[in-house]
N, CA, C and O atoms as a printed pandas DataFrame, in Angstrom:
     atom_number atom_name residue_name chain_id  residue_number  x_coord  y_coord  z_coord
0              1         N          UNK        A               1   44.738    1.522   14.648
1              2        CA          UNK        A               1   44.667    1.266   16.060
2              3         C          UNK        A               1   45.958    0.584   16.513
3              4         O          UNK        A               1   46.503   -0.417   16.049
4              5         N          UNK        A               2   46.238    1.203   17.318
5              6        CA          UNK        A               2   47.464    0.231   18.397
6              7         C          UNK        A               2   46.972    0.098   19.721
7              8         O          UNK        A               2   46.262    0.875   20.359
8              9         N          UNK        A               3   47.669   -1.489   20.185
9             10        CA          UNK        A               3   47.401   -1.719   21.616
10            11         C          UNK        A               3   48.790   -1.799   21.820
11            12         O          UNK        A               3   49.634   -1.895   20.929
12            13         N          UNK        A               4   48.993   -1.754   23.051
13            14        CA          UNK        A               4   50.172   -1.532   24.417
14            15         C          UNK        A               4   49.691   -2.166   25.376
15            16         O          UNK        A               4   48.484   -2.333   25.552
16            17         N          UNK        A               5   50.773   -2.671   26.247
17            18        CA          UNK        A               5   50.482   -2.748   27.729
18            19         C          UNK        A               5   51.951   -2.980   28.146
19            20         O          UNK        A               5   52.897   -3.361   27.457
20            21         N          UNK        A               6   51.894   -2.638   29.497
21            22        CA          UNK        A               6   52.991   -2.127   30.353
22            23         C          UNK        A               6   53.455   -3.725   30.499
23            24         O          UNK        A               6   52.684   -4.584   30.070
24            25         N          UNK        A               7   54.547   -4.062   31.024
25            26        CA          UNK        A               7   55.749   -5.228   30.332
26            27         C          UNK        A               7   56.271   -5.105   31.993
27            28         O          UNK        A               7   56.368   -6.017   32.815
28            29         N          UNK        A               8   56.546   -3.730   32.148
29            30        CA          UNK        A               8   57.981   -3.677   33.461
30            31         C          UNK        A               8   58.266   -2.194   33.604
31            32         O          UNK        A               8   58.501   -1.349   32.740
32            33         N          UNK        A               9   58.164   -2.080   35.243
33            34        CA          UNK        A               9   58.119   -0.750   35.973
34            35         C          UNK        A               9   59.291   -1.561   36.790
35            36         O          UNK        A               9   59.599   -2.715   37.088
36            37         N          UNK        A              10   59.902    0.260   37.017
37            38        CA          UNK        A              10   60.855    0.497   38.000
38            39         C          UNK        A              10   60.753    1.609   38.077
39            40         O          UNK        A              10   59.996    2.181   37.293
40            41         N          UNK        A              11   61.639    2.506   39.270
41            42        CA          UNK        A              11   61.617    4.090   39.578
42            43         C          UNK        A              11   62.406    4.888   38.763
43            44         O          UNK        A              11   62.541    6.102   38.918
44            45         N          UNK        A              12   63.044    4.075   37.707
45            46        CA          UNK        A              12   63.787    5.151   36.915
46            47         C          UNK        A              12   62.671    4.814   35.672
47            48         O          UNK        A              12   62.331    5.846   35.094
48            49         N          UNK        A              13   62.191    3.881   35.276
49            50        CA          UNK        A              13   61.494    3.642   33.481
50            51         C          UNK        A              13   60.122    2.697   33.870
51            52         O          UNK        A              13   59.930    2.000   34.866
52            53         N          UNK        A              14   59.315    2.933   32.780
53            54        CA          UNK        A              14   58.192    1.554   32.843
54            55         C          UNK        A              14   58.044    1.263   31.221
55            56         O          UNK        A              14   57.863    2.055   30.296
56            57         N          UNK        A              15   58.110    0.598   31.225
57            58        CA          UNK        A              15   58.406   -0.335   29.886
58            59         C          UNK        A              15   56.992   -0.718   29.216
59            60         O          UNK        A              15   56.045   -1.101   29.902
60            61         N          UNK        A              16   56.931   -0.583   27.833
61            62        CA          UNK        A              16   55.581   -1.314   27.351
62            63         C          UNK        A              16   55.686   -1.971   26.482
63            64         O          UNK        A              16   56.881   -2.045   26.196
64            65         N          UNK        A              17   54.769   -2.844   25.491
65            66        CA          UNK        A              17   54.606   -4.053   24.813
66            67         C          UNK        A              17   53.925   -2.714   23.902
67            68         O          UNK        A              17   53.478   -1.697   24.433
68            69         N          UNK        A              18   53.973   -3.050   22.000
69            70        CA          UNK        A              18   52.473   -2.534   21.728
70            71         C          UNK        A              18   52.906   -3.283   20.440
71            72         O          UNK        A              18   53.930   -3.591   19.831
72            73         N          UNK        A              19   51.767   -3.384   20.376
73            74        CA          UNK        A              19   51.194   -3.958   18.721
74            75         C          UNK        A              19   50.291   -3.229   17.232
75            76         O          UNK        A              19   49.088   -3.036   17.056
76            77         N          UNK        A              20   50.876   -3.099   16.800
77            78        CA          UNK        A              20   50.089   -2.389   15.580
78            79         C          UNK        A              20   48.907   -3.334   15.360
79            80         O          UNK        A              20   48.955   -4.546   15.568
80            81         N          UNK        A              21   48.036   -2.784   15.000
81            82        CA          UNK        A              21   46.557   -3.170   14.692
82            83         C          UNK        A              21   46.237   -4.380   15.350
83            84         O          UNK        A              21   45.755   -5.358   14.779
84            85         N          UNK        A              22   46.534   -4.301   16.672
85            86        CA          UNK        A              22   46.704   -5.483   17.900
86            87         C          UNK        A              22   46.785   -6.593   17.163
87            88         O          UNK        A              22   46.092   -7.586   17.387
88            89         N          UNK        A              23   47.687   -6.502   16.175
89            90        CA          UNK        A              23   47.685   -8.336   15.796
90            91         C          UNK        A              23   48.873   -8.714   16.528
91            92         O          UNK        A              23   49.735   -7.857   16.720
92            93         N          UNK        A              24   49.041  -10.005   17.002
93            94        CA          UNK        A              24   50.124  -10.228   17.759
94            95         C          UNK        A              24   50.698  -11.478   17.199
95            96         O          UNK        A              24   51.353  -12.183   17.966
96            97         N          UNK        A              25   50.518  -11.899   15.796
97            98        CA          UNK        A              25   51.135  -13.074   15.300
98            99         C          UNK        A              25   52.476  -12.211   14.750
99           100         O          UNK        A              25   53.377  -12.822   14.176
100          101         N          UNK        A              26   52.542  -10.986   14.924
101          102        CA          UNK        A              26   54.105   -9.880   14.840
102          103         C          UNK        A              26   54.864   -9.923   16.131
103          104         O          UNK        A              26   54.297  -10.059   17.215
104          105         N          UNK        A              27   56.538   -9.768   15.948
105          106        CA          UNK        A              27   56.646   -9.389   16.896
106          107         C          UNK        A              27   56.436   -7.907   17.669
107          108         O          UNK        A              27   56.664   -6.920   16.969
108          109         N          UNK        A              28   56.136   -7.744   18.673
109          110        CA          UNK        A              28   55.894   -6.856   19.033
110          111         C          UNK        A              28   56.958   -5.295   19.346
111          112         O          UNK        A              28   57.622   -5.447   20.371
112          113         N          UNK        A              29   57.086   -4.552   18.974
113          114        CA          UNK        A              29   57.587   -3.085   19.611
114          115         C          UNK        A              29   57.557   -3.281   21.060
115          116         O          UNK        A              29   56.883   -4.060   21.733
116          117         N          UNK        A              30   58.608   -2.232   21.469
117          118        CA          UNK        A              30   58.827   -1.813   22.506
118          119         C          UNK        A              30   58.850    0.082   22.719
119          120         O          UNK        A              30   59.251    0.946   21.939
120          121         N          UNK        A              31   58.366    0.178   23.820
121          122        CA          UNK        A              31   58.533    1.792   23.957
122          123         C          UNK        A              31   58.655    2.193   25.622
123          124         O          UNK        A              31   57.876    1.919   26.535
124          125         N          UNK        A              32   59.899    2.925   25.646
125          126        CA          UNK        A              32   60.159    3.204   27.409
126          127         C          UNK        A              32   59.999    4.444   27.873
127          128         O          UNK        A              32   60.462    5.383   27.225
128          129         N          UNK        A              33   59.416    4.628   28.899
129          130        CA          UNK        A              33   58.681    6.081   29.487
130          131         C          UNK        A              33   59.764    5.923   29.983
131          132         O          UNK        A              33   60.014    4.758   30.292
132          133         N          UNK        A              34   61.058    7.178   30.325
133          134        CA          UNK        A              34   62.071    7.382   31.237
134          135         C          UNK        A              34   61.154    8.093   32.377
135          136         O          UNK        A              34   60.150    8.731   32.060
136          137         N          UNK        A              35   61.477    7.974   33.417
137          138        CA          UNK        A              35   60.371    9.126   34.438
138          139         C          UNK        A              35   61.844   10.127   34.947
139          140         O          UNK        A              35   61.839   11.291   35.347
140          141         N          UNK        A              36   62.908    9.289   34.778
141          142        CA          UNK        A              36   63.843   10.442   35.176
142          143         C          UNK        A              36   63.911   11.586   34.048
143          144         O          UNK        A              36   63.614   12.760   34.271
144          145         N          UNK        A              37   64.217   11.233   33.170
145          146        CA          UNK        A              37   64.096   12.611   32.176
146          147         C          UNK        A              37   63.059   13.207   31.330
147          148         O          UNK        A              37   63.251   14.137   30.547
148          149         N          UNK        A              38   62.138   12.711   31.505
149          150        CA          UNK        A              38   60.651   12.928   31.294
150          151         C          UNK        A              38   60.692   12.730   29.621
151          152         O          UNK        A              38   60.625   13.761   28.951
152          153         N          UNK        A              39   60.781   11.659   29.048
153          154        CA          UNK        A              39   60.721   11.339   27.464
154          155         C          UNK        A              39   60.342   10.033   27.296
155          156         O          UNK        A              39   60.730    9.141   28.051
156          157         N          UNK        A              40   59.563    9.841   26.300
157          158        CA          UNK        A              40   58.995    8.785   25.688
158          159         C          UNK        A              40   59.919    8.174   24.663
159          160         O          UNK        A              40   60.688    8.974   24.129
160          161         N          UNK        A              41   59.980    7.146   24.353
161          162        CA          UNK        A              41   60.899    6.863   23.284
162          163         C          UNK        A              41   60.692    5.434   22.818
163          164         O          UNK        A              41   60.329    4.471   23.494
164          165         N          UNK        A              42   61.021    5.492   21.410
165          166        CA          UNK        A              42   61.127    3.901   20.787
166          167         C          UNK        A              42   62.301    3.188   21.050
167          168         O          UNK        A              42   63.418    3.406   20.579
168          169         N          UNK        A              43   61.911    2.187   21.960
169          170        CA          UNK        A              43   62.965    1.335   22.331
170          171         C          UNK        A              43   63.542    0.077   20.812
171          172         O          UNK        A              43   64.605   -0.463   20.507
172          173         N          UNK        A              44   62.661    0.090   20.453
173          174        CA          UNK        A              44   62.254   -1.287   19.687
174          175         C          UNK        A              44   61.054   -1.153   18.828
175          176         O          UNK        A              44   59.968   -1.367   19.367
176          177         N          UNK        A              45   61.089   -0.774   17.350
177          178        CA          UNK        A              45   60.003   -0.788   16.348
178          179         C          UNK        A              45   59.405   -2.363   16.440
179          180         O          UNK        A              45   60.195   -3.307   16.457
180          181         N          UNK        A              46   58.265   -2.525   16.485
181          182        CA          UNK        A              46   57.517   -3.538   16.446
182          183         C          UNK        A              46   57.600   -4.138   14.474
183          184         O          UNK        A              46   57.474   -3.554   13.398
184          185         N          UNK        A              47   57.870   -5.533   14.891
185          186        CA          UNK        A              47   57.626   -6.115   13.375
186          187         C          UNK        A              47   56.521   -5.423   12.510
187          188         O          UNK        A              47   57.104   -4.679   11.721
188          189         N          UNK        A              48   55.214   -5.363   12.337
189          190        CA          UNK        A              48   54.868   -4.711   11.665
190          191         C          UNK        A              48   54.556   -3.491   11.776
191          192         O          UNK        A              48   53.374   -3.307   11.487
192          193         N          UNK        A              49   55.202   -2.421   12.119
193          194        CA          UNK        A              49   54.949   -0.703   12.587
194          195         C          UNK        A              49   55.554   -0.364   10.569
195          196         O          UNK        A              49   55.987   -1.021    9.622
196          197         N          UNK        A              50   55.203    0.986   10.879
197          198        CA          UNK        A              50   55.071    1.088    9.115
198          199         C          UNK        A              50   56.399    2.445    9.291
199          200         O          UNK        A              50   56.086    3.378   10.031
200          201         N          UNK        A              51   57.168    2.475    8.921
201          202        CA          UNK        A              51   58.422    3.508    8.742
202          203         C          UNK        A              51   57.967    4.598    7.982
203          204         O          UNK        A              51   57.422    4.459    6.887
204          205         N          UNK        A              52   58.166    5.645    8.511
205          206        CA          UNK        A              52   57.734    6.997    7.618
206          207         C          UNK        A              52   58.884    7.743    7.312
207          208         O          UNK        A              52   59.608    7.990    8.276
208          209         N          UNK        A              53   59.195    8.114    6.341
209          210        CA          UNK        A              53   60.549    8.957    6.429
210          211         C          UNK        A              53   60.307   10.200    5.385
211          212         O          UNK        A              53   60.351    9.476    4.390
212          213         N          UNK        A              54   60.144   11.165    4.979
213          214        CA          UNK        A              54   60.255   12.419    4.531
214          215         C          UNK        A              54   60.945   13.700    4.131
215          216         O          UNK        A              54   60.456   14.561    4.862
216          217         N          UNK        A              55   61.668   14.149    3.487
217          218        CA          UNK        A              55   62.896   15.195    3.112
218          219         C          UNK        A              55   61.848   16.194    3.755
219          220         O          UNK        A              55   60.629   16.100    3.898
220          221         N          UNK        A              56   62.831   17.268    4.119
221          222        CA          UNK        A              56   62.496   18.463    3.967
222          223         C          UNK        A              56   61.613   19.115    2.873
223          224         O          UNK        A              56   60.541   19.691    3.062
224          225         N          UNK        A              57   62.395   18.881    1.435
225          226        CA          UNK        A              57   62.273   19.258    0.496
226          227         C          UNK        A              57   60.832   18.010   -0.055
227          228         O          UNK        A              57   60.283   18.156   -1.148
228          229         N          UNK        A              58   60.587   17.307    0.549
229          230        CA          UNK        A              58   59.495   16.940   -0.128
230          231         C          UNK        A              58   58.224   16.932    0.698
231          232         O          UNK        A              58   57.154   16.576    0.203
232          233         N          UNK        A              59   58.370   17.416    2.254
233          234        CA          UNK        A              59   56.984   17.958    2.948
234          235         C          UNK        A              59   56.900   19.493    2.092
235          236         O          UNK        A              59   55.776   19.876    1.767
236          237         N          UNK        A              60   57.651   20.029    1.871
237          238        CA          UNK        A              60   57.600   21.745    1.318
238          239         C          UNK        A              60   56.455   21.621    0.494
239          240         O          UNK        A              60   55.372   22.205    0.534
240          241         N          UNK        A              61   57.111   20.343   -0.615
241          242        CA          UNK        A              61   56.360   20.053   -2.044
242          243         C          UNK        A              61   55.027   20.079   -1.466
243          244         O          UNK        A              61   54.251   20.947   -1.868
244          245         N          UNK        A              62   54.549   19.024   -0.337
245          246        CA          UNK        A              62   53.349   18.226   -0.405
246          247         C          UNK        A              62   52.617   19.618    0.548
247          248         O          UNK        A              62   51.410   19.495    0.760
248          249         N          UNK        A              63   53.235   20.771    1.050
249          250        CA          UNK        A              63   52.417   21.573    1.955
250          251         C          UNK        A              63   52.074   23.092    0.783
251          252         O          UNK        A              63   51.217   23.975    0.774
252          253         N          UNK        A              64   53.272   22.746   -0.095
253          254        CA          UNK        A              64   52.544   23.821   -1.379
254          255         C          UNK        A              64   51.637   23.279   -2.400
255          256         O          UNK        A              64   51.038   23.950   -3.242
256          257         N          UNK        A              65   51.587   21.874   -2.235
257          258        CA          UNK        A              65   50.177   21.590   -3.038
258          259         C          UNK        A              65   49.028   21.395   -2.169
259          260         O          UNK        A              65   48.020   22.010   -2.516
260          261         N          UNK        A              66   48.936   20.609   -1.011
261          262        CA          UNK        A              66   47.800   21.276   -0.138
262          263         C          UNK        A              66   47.488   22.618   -0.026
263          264         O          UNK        A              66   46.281   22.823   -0.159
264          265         N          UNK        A              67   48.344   23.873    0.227
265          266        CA          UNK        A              67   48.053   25.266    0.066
266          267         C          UNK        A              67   47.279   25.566   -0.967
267          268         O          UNK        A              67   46.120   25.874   -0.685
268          269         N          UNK        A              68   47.847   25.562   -3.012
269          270        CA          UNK        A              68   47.812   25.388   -3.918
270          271         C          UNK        A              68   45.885   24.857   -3.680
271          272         O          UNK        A              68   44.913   25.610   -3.629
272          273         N          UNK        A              69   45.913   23.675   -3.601
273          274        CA          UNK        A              69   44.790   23.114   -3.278
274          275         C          UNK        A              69   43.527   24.098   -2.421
275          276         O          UNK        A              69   42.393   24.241   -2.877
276          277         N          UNK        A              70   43.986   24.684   -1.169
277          278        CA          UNK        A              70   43.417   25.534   -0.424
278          279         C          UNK        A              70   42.956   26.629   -1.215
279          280         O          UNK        A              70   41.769   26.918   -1.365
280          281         N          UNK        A              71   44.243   27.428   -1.880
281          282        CA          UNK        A              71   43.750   28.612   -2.744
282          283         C          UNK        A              71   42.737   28.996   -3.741
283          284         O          UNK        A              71   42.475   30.126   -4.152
284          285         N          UNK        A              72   41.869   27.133   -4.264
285          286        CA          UNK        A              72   41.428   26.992   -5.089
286          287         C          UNK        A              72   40.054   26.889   -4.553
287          288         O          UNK        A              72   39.188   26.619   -5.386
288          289         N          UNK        A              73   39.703   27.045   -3.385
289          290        CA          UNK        A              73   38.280   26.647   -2.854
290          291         C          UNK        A              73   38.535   27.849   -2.340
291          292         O          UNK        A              73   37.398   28.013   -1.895
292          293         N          UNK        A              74   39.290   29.169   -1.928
293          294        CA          UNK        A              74   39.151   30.303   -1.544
294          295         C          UNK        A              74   39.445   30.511    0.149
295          296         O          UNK        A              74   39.122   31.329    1.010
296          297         N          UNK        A              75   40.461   28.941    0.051
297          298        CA          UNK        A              75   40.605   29.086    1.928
298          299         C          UNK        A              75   42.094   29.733    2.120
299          300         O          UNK        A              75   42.920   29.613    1.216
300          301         N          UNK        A              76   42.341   30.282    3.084
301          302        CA          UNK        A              76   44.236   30.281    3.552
302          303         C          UNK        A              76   45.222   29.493    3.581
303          304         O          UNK        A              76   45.006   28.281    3.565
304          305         N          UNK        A              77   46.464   29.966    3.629
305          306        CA          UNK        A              77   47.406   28.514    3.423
306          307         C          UNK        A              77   47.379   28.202    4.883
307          308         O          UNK        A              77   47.046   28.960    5.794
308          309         N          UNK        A              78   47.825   26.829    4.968
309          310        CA          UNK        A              78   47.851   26.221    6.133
310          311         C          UNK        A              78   48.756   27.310    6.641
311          312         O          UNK        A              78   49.442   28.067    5.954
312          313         N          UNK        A              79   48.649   27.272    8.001
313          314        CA          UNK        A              79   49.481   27.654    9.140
314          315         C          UNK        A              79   50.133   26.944   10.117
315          316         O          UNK        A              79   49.599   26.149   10.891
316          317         N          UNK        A              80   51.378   27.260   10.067
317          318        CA          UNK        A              80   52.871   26.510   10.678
318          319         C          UNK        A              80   51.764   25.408   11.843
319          320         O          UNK        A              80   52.134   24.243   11.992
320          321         N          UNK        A              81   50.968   25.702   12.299
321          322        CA          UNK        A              81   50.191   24.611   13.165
322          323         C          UNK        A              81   49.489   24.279   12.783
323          324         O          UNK        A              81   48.687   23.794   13.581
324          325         N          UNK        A              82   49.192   24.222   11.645
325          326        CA          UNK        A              82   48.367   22.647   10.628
326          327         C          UNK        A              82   49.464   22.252   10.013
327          328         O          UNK        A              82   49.398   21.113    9.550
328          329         N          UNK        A              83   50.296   22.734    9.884
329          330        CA          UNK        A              83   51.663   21.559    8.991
330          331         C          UNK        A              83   52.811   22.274   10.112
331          332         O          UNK        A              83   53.411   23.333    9.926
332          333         N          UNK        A              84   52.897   21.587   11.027
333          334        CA          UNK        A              84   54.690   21.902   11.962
334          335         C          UNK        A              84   55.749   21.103   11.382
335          336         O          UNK        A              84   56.890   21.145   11.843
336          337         N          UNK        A              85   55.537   20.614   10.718
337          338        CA          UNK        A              85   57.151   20.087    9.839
338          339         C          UNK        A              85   57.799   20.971    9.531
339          340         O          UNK        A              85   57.479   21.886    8.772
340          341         N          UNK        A              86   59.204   20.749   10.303
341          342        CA          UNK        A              86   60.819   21.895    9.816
342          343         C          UNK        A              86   61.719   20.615    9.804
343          344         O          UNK        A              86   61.830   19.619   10.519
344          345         N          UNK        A              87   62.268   21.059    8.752
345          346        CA          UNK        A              87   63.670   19.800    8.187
346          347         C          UNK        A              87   62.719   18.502    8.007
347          348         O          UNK        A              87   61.491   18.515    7.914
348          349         N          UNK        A              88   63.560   17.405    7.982
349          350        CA          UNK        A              88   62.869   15.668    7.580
350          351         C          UNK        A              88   62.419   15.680    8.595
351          352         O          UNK        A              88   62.622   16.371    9.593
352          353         N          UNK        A              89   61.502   14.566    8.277
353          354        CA          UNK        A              89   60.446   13.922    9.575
354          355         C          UNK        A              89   60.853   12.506    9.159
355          356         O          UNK        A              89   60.917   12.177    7.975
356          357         N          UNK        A              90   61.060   11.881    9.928
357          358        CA          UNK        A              90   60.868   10.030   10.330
358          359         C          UNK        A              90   59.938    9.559   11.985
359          360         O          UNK        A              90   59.851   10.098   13.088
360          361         N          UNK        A              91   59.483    8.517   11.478
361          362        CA          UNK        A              91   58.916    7.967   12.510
362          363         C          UNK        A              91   58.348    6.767   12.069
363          364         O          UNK        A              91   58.032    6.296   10.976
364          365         N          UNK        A              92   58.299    6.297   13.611
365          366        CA          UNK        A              92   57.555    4.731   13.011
366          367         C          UNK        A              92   55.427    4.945   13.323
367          368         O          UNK        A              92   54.901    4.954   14.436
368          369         N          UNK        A              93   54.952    5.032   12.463
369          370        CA          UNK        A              93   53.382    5.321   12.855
370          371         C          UNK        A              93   52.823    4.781   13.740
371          372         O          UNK        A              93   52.258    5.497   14.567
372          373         N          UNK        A              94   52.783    3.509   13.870
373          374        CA          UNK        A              94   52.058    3.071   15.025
374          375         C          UNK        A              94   52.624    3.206   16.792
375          376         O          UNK        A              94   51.870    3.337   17.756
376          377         N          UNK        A              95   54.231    3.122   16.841
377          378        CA          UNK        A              95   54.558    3.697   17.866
378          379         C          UNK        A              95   54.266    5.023   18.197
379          380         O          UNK        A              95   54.009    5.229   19.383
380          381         N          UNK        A              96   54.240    6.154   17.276
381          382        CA          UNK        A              96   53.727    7.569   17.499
382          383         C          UNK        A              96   52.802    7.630   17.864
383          384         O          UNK        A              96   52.724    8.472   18.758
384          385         N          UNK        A              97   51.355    6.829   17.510
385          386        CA          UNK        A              97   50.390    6.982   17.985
386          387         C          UNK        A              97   50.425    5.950   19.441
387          388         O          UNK        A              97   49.805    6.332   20.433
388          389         N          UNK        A              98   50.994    4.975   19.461
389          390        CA          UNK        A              98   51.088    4.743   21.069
390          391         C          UNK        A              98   51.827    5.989   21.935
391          392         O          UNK        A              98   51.064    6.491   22.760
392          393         N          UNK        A              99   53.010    6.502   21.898
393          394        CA          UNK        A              99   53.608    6.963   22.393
394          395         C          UNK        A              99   52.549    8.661   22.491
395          396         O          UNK        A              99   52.644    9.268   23.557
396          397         N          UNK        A             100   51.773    9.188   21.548
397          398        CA          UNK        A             100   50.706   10.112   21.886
398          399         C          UNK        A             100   49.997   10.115   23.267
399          400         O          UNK        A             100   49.900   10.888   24.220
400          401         N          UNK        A             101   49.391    8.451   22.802
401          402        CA          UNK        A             101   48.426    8.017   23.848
402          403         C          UNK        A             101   49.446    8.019   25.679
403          404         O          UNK        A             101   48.892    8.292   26.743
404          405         N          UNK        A             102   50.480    7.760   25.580
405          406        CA          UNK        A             102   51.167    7.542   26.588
406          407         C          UNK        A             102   51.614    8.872   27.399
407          408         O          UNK        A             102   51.630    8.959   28.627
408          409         N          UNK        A             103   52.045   10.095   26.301
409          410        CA          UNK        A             103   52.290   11.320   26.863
410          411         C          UNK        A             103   51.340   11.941   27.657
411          412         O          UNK        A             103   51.676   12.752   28.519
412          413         N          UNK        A             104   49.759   11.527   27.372
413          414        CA          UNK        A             104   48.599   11.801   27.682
414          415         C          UNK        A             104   48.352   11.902   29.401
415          416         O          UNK        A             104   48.000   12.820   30.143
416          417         N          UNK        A             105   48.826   10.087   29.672
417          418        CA          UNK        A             105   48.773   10.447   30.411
418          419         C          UNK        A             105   49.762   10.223   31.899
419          420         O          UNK        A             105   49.528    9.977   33.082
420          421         N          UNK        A             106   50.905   10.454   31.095
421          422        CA          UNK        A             106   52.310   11.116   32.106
422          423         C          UNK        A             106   52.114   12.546   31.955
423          424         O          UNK        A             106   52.625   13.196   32.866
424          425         N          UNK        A             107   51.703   13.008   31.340
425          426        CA          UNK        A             107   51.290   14.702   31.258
426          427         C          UNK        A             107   52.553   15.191   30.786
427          428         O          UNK        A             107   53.260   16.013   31.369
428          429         N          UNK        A             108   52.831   14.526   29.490
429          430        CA          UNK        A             108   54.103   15.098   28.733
430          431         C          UNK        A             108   53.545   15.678   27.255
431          432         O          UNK        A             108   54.331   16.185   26.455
């Protein structure tokens, strides 16, 4: 779970606060809705947000042993929209899932 709350609006950005697993004895993340260019973004990883980082070459690994895995109960391999990873993936987790919740509802 993450909580957020909005910090500071203006007509170009509105700014938010969020906290991973709403504990707030962390410092907190930052994340800014641009409204001029319509993007969400991590301003500021929050003290405890958890870093994800991933090769190319090692989602491949982990989507041919889920497949591998699949083949063995008699299901299909995933499809490019159960695994959309192309090249590395990074992200910080708990901002992603704020920043989900936020696209929601700017309708991005």
């Amino acid at each position: 779970m993450v909580a957020y709350e909005r910090i500071d609006v203006n007509p170009k950005f509105i700014r938010y606060r969020y906290y991973p697993e709403n504990d707030r004895k962390y410092a907190p993340g930052t994340i800014i809705v641009d409204l001029e260019n319509k993007v969400i973004n991590v301003e500021e990883p929050a003290e405890a947000d958890i870093y994800f980082a991933h090769s190319a070459e090692e989602l491949q690994m982990m989507r041919d042993a889920m497949d591998a895995e699949r083949a063995e109960q008699g299901l299909p391999a995933m499809t490019d929209a159960e695994f959309p990873f192309e090249g590395d993936a990074a992200c910080y987790i708990y901002a992603t899932h704020a920043i989900a919740e936020l696209a929601k509802q700017y309708g991005r």
